[in-house]
Every structure is written in C-alpha cells, then in structure tokens.
N, C-alpha and C positions, 0 to 999 in steps of 0.2 A: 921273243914275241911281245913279252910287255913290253920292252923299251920301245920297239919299233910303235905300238898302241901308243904310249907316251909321247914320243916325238911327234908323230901323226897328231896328238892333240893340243900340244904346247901354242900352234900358231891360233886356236882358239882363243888362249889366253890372251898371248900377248908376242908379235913378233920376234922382238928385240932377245924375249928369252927364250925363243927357238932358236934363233942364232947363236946366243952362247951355248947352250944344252947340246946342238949337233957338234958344234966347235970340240967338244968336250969329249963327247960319250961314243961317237959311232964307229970309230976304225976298226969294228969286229965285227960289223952285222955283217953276216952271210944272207941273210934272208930280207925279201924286198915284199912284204904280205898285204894286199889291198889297202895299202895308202892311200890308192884315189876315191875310197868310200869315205874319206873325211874328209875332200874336198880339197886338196892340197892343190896348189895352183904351177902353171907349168915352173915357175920363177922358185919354189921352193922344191922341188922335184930335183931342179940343177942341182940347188943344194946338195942334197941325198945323193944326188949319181957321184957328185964332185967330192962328198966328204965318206963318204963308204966304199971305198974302191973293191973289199973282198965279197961284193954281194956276187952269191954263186946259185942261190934259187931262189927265181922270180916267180909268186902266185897271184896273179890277177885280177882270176876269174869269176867270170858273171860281172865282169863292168862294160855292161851293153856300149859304152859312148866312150868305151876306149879305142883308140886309133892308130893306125898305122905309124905316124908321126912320134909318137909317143916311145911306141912298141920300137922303131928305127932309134931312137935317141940311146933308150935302156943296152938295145944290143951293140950301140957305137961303143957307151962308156965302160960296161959289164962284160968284156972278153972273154973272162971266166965263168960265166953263164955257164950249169950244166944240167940244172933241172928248170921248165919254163913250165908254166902251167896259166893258159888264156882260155881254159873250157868259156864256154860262152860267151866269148867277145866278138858278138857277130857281125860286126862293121869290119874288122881285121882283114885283110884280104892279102892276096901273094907276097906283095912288099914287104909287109910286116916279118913272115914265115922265110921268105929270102935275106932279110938283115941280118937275123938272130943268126941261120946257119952259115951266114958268108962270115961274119963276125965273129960268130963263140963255138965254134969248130968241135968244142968240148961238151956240147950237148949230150949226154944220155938218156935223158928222158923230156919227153915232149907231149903235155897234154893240146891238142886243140878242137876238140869237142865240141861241136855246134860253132865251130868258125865256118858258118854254111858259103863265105865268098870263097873260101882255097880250095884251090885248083890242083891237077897232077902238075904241073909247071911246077910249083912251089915243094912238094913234094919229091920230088926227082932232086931237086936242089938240097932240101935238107937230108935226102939218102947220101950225095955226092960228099958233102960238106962235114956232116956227121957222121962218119960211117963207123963210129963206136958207138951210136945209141942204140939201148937196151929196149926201152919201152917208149910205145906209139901209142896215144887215144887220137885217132881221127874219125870216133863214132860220128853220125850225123851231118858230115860235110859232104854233101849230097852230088856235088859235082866229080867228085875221083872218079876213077876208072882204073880199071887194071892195071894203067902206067904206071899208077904210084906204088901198087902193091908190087909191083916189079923190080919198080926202082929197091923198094928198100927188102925186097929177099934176095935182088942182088947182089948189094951193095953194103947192106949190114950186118954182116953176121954172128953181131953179139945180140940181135936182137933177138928176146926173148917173151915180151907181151904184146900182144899188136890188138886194137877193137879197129876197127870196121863197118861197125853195127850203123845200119840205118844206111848204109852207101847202095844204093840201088842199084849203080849203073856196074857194081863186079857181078864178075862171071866167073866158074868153074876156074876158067885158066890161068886166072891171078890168085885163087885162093890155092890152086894145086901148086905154082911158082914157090907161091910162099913155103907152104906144108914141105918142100921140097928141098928146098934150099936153107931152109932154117932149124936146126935140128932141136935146136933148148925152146924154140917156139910154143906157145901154153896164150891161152885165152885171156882177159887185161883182168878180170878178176874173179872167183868163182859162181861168186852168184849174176853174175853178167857176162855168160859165156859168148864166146868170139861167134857170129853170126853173121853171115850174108843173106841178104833181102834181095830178090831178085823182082 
C-alpha cells in the first residue's frame, strides 16, 4: 500500500522518475487502491494496467467522477480481478458492472454500494459470469428488483454475504428465493444487518 501511495505520488515530482520507479518496482502489486485521488491521468493509468499485470483487488471507491470507460479499461487488462470494490461511484452504470463480470469471471467479492444507475440487467450478468462469488454489497442501488436477488440465489452458491439495504423496490419473494437457496447466507456485516425496505 505504501509503494502503490508512492508511485501515485512520484508524477508530482517529476515524470520522467515515475517512469523509471514503475519500470522498476511494480510486477507484484496485487492491489489497485484509489490512485485516481491523486489525480493520475488516463496516459499514466495505462502505465499501471500495462506494468502490474498481477493486480487482483481493485478499491476505488467514493470516486464520484469515476466512469464506465475507465471501470471497462481495468476489467479488459485485470482478468484476474477477484475482489472489486466501486462503493460510491455513482456515475458507474450497467457497462461498467457487465465488463468486470464478462472479463474477470473470477470475481468473488463485489462491493457497489450506492452505484444508484445498476440495474437487475447487470446483476443477472454478474450472477451468470461469477458464479463463485462469495460476497455482494449492492446496498442503496435503488433500481434492483427481485430479478437480481434471484439471479444470484440462483446461480451462486458460494454466496455467503449479500446487503440489499435501501433497495425498495424487493419483496418477500426475492428475499425468501434467497434465504432458500443459499444456505451459508448471513447478513454483509454485523452491525449492518441485511434488511429490506419495502
């Protein structure tokens, strides 16, 4: 985590010696941690995708002006993606959430937490695409519907934490699906038990 803070800081200095220092140090970072809070521009991002090939958990979130384009790029180059974590990037919408799962197939855990534009479309997608993921945050994405809580007590059944919280439009019949079909199932964390808002 520091090197990734360091690297993130280095084009402050000076270009030319962020180019040596990635050249040099990065073929081990696994972790991709809010780079774009310092500002990193798309042209040193390539950088990062092109010279860290092992990154496997990407944390983003709360970067309000982060984007689809962006979000599509990480899941082209990062295959190996298996933890993502976009709580609060609420420009993100279905594209973004269909790259990742068409892409890194090896997802197990999936924050998108106040990604208030995704859709059950997209969710059906990453049930289909992931179907070894463990843990779902899709508190606050206001548009799901039972479809999604279907899709993934379908279709994953290694899942074992799922929130919900603040999705209005489920009903009974997709939290009963769930409860049903998932048997290691347990709420995303204990002081924030799994809750539907009707």
């Amino acid at each position: 985590e520091n090197m990734i803070y360091l690297m993130s800081n280095i084009p402050l200095v000076c270009s030319k010696w962020y180019i040596i220092f990635i050249q040099s140090k990065f073929k081990k970072i696994t972790n991709l941690d809010n780079l774009f809070n310092y500002k990193l521009t798309y042209k040193k991002l390539k950088v990062i995708l092109n010279k860290c090939p092992g990154i496997t958990h990407v944390n983003l979130n709360s970067l309000r002006n982060m984007t689809d384009k962006r979000v599509i790029k990480i899941a082209v180059v990062f295959t190996g993606i298996t933890h993502v974590n976009f709580n609060g990037c609420v420009n993100l919408t279905d594209s973004a959430v269909v790259a990742l799962a068409e892409n890194c197939p090896g997802i197990t855990d999936a924050n998108f937490r106040d990604c208030i534009k995704v859709t059950d479309s997209a969710v059906i997608t990453l049930a289909e695409k992931c179907s070894g993921i463990k843990n779902v945050n899709l508190g606050w994405c206001g548009n799901l519907t039972n479809l999604a809580v279907i899709a993934l007590a379908n279709r994953c059944p290694r899942l074992s934490s799922v929130c919900f919280n603040n999705c209005r439009n489920l009903t009974d019949s997709g939290v009963i699906t769930l409860a049903e079909n998932c048997l290691l199932y347990t709420s995303d964390a204990a002081d924030d038990p799994l809750r539907v808002d009707l």
